[in-house]
N, C-alpha and C positions, 0 to 999 in steps of 0.2 A: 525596828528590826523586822526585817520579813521571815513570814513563813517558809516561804519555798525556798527550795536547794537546790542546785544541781546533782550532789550524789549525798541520797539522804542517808543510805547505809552507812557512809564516809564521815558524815555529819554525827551520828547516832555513838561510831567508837571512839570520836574523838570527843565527842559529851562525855562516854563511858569514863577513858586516857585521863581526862582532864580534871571528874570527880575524883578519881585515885589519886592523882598527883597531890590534890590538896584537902586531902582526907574525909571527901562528904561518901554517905554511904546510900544516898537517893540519888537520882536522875530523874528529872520528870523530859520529856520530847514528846514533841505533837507526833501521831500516832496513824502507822502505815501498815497495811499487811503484810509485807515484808519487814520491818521494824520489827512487828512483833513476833512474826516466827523467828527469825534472829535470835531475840532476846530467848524467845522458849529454849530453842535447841544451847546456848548457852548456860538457861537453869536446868535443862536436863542432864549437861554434863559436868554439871557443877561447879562452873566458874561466876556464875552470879546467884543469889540470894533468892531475888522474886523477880515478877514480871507480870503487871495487871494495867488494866485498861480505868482509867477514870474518866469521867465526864466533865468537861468545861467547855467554856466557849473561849474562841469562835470554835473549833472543833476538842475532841477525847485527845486526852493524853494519854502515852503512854509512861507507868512508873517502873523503875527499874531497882529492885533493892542489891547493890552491889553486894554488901555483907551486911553482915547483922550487926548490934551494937556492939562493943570492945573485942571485934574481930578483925585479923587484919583482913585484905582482900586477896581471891585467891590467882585474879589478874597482874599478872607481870608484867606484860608484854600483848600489844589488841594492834594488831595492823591488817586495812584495808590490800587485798592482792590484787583484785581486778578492778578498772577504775573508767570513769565514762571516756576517757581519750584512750585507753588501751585496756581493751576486755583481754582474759587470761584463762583458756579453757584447755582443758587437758580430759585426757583420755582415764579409766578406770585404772590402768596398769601402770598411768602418768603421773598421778595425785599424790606432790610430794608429801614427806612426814615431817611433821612440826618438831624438832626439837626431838630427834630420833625416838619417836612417839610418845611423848612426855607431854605435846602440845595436840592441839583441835585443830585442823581446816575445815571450817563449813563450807558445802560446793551445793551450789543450787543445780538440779537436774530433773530432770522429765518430770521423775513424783517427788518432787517437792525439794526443799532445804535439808539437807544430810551434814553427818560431818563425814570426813574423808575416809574414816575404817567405814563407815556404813557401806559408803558409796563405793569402795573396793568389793568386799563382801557381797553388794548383788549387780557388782559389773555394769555401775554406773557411772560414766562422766559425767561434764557440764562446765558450768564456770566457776572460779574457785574462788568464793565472797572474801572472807577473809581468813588470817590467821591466828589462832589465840596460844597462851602461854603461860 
């Protein structure tokens, strides 16, 4: 199995997708600076559990606590928007609502990884990572 991906962001919620579907409440992924502000901005808005860095070889993982034990999870629904054959950037005033705001878009922009109220709120675009639900 190799390490590299083409679109690891893409790689990362389909690990997330794939522990939900069959009820594990870890994730471990080899570990990227964008993986892991991902993952932060996801346990800040409370749709995952944890998110820390371990050491292994040949490089750090990162661990991902989806939920905690005999909880369900609060992921629904995790899809990639923008993707390496068709980026998807939109304007401040463009940044659709997930699930008539029930849902997160994270949109990468100038200062950093936001989700979509943020980036409304100080009238920032960029590209729109993905969707959560």
């Amino acid at each position: 199995m190799s390490l590299q991906s083409t679109d690891p962001i893409a790689d990362l919620l389909t690990r997330i997708r794939n522990a939900i579907s069959i009820g594990k409440n870890e994730v471990r992924v080899p570990i990227s600076k964008m993986k892991l502000t991902v993952a932060k901005e996801l346990v800040r808005t409370g749709y995952l559990a944890d998110a820390k860095t371990v050491k292994a070889t040949p490089r750090d993982e990162l661990v991902i606590l989806i939920n905690n034990e005999g909880e369900n999870p609060t992921i629904t629904e995790i899809a990639r928007v923008s993707k390496p054959g068709r980026r998807v950037y939109a304007r401040a005033a463009d940044i659709p609502r997930v699930k008539s705001g029930r849902g997160v878009m994270l949109v990468s922009t100038s200062r950093g990884i936001m989700t979509g109220a943020e980036a409304i709120k100080n009238r920032l675009g960029g590209e729109l990572i993905c969707k959560v639900y």
